[in-house]
N, C-alpha and C positions, 0 to 999 in steps of 0.2 A: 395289439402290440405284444410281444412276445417279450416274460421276464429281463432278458437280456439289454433289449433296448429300452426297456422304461426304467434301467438304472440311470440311464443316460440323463445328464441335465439338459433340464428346459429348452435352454436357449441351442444344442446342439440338437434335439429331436426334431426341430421346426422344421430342418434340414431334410430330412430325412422322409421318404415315401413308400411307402410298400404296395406293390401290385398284386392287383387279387384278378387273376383273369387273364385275359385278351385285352393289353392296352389302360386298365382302368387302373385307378391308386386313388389312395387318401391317406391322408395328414393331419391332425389337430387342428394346426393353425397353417398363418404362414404365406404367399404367395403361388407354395408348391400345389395348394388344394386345388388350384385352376386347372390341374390332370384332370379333376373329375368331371367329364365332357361326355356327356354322348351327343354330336353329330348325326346332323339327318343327310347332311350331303356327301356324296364318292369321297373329295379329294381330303377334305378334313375330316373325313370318319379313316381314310387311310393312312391320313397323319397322324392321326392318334391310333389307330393298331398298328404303326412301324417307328414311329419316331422316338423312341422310348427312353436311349444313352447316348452317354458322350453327346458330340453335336447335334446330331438327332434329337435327344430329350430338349438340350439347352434352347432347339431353335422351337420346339412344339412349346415349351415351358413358357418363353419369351411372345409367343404368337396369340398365346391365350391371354398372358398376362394384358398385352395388348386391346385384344379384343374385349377385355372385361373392362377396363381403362376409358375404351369409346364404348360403350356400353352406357357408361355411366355418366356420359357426359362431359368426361376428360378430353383432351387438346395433344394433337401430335404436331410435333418440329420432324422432318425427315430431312440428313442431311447427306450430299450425294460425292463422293471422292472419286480421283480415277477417272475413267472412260465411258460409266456407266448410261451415261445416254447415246455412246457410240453401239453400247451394248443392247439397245433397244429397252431399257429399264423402261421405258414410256410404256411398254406393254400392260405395264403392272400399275406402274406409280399412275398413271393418266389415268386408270380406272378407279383408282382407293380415292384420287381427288375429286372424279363425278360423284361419287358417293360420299364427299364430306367426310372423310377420314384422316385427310390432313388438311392441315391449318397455316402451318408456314414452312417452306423450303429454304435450304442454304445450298447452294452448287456452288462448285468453281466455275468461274467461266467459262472452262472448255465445256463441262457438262452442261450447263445453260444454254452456249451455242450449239453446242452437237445434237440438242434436241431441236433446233430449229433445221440443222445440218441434214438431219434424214426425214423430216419435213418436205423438204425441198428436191432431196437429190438420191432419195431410198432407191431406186433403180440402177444406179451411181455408184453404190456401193459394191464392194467384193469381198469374200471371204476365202480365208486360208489357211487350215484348222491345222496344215503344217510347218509353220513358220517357222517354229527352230530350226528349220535345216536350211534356211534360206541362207544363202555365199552374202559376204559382203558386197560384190559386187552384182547379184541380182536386187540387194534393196537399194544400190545407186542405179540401179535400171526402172525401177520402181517410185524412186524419186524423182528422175528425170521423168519418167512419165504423167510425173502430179497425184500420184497416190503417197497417201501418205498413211504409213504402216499405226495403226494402234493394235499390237499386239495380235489378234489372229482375224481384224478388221480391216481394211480400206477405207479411208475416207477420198472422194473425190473434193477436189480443195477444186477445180476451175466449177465443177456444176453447183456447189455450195458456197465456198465460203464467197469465191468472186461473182457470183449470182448478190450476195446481197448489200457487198461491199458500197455499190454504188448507193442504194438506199441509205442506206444507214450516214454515211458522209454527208448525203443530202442534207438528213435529219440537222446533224451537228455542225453545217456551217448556217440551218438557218436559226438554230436556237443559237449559236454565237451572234448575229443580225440582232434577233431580238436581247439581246440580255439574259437570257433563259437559263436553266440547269435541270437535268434531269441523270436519275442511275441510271447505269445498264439497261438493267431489264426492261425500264420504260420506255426504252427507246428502239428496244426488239418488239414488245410489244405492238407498237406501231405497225410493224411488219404486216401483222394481223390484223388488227381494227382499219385500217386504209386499205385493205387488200393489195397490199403492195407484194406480196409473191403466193404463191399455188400451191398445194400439194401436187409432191410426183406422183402420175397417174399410175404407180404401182404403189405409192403410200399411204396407210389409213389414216387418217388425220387423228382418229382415235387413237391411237400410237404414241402422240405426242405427248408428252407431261408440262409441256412449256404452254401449249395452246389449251390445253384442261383449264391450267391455271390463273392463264389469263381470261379463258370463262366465265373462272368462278370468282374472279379477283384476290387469288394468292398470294399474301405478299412472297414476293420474292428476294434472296438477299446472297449477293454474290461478291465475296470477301475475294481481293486481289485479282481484281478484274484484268491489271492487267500481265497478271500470268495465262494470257489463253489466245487464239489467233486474231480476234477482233482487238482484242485489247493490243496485242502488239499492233495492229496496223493505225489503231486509233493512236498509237504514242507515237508513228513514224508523223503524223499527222502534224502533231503538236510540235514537233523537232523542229530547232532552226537557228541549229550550229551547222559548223563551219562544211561537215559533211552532206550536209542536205544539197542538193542539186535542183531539183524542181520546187520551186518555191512558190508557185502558183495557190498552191493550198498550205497555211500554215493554220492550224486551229489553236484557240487559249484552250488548255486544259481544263480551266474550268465548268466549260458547259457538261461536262462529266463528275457526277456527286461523288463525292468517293468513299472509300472504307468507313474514313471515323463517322460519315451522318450515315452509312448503311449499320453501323455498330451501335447509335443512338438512335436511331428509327428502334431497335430491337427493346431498347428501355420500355421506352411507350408502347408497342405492343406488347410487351412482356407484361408489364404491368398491367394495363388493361385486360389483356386476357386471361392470365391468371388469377383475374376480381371475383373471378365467377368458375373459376374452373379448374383442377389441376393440367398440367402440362408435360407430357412424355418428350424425350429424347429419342430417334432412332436412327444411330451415325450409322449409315452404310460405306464402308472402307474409313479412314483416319482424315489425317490431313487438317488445313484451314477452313474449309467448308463445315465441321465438325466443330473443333475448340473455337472457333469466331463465335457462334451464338450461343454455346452452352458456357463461356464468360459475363452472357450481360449479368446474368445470376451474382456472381460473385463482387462484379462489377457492381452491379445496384445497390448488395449492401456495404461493401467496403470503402468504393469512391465517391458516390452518391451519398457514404452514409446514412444508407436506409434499414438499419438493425430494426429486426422484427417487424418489420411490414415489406416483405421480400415472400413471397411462395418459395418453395426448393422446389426445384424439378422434381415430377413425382416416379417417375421413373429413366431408365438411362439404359439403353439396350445395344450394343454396340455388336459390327457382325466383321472382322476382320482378318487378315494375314500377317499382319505384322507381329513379330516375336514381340516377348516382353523382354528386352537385352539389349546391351551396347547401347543404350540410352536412348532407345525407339519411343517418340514419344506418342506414335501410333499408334503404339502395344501397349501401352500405359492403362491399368487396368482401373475400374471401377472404385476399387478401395483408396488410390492414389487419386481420385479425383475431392475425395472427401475431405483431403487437408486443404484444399484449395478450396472449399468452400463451395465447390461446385455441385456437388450432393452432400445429403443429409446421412447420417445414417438409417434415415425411413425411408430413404429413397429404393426402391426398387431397380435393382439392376442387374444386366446378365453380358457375358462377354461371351462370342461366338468365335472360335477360331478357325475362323473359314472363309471360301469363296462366298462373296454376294451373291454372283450369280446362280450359283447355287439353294444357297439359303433364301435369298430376300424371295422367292417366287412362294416358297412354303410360305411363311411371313402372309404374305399377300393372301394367299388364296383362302387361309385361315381365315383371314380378318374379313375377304369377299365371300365368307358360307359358299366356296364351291364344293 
C-alpha cells in the first residue's frame, strides 16, 4: 500500500483493492479479499481475468462472496421477479438446486407457472429479438393468435396454460369435497408426482427450476398468487356475482393457503434454519417476490417480539434495473434496507445495476466451478 493510501482511515481502506497482475488483488480486511481466486476452471478463471469494474467487478465480487457463504456452510433464499422463467432461468437456477446451493425460492406466480409453462410447451414457444418495432396492430394479430408477447418471448397460453388448467381445477374441486387446503405450489406440484402432464419432447426437463425443486423438496413460496394467469383463472373460479354466467363450477377460496400462512411458514423456516447456519439473500430483479421474505426478518423481531434471538440476513445481493428515483422502491438500495431492520450493518451486501439475464449466468457458473 503506497504512503498515500495508508493515510486513509481504516474504515475507508476496507474499501479499497489494489490489482497486482492479470485479474488478481488484495486487501487487509473486508469482503473485497474474496478477488483473491485462482480458478482451475475456463469460465471462472475468465471471470476473474475480465470482470474487474463497475458491474463487472460488482457481479465477480458478489459471485465469490457467494460462493465463500456456501462454502461454509451458509443458506441461500433466491428470489425471482419479472419473466425470468419465461426467460429459461431454469437453465441455471435447476442446476445450483441439484447441487444444493439453494435452500428456499420466492417467485411470483407468473414465474412459478412459467417454469411449468416451458415444461410442457418448450416447442410452443417463439422468439422475436425485434419486438420494438412491432405495429399495434401486429400484437392484436398476435393476440388473436393466443400468443402472448413477454417482451422478446411468446408464450403459447392454449399448448400451456390450457393444457393444465383442466388438472389443476381437478385438484381444487376435490380438496374443496374433502375439507382440505393447500398453496400454490403444492398443488402444481402434483402435476409432477401423479404424472399428470410430460415434457415437450423438445424440453429438457433439466431446464426446469420448478421440477428440481420439487426433487429436492424446496420450499417454495409465492407472494400474490393471484397476480399471475392461474391465479386469475383460479379467482374466475371462486366468483359468484352477478356477472358469473356458468355457474356450474363455483369453488370457496379457501382450499387455496394464502399470502399471510405463506409469510408465516417463512418464520419457522427462518428460524429453524438459521439455528445452524447463516442465510444469504439473492433478489433477482425487485418486486413482492423480493421484499415478501426478506420482511420475515424484521417481522420476527419487531412483531413477534423476538429482540436478540433473530439471525440478520448475512448477506443481501441484489441484481436490478430499476433507478434509485421517483420513489422506485425497486431501486431501493442496500443501505435503505438497514433502517428497516432488514440488514444489519454486518450484513454484506452488493447492488447490481443490471440485466439479470446478463448477470445471474456469471453468478451461476461461479458458484457451479465451470
Amino acid at each position: 500500500m503506497t504512503t498515500k493510501f495508508s493515510q486513509l482511515s481504516a474504515s475507508l481502506q476496507k474499501y479499497i483493492v489494489f490489482h497486482e497482475g492479470a485479474g488478481a488483488g488484495k486487501t487487509a480486511s473486508g469482503p473485497l479479499s474474496l478477488y483473491v481466486q485462482k480458478s482451475k476452471t475456463p469460465v471462472s478463471t475468465f471471470a476473474e481475468r475480465t470482470l474487474n469494474h463497475c458491474n463487472g467487478g460488482a457481479t465477480l465480487q458478489a459471485a465469490l462472496w457467494l460462493k465463500e457463504h456456501l462454502a461454509h456452510g451458509g443458506k441461500l433464499v433466491i428470489t425471482l421477479a419479472g419473466a425470468l422463467s419465461s426467460f429459461q432461468v431454469g437453465v441455471m437456477l435447476a442446476e445450483l438446486i441439484r447441487k444444493d446451493k439453494v435452500h428456499l425460492i420466492s417467485a411470483t406466480g407468473a414465474n412459478h407457472e412459467e417454469s411449468y409453462y416451458r415444461y410442457v410447451a418448450h416447442s410452443h414457444y417463439a422468439y422475436i429479438p425485434r419486438y420494438t418495432e412491432l405495429t399495434p396492430e401486429q400484437e392484436a394479430e398476435l393476440r388473436d393468435a393466443g400468443l402472448r408477447r413477454i417482451t422478446d418471448t411468446f408464450l403459447p397460453e392454449d399448448e400451456s396454460v390450457r393444457i393444465m388448467e383442466p388438472h389443476l381445477l381437478k385438484m381444487w374441486q376435490e380438496a374443496q369435497k374433502k375439507g382440505e387446503r393447500y398453496f400454490p405450489h403444492e398443488y402444481f406440484r402434483r402435476l409432477f408426482t401423479e404424472g399428470l402432464i410430460q415434457p415437450d419432447p423438445q424440453a429438457n426437463p433439466d431446464d426446469c427450476w420448478a421440477l428440481a425443486a420439487a426433487q429436492k423438496n424446496i420450499p417454495i413460496v409465492i407472494p400474490g398468487f393471484e397476480d399471475s394467469t392461474m391465479g386469475n383463472i383460479f379467482a374466475s373460479y371462486t366468483y359468484d356475482g352477478k356477472y358469473r354466467t356458468d355457474k356450474s363450477v363455483v369453488l370457496d377460496p379457501s382450499v387455496m393457503k394464502t399470502g399471510l400462512e405463506y409469510f408465516t411458514s417463512l418464520y419457522d423456516w427462518y428460524m429453524e434454519t438459521a439455528k445452524d447456519a447463516p442465510v444469504a439473500f439473492l433478489q433477482l430483479g425487485g418486486g413482492i417476490s423480493a421484499d415478501f421474505p426478506i420482511c420475515a426478518v424484521p417481522s420476527l423481531k419487531h412483531d413477534l417480539q423476538l429482540h436478540g434471538k433473530v439471525r440478520d440476513w448475512a448477506g443481501f445481493i441484489e441484481i436490478g434495473s430499476s433507478p434509485m428515483s421517483y420513489g422506485s422502491y425497486s431501486g431501493a438500495g442496500g443501505k435503505e434496507k438497514i433502517t428497516w431492520d432488514k440488514l444489519s450493518t454486518q450484513s454484506y451486501y452488493q447492488i447490481i445495476q443490471s440485466d439479470v439475464t446478463v448477470v445471474f449466468p456469471w453468478i451461476a457458473a461461479v458458484l457451479l466451478d465451470l
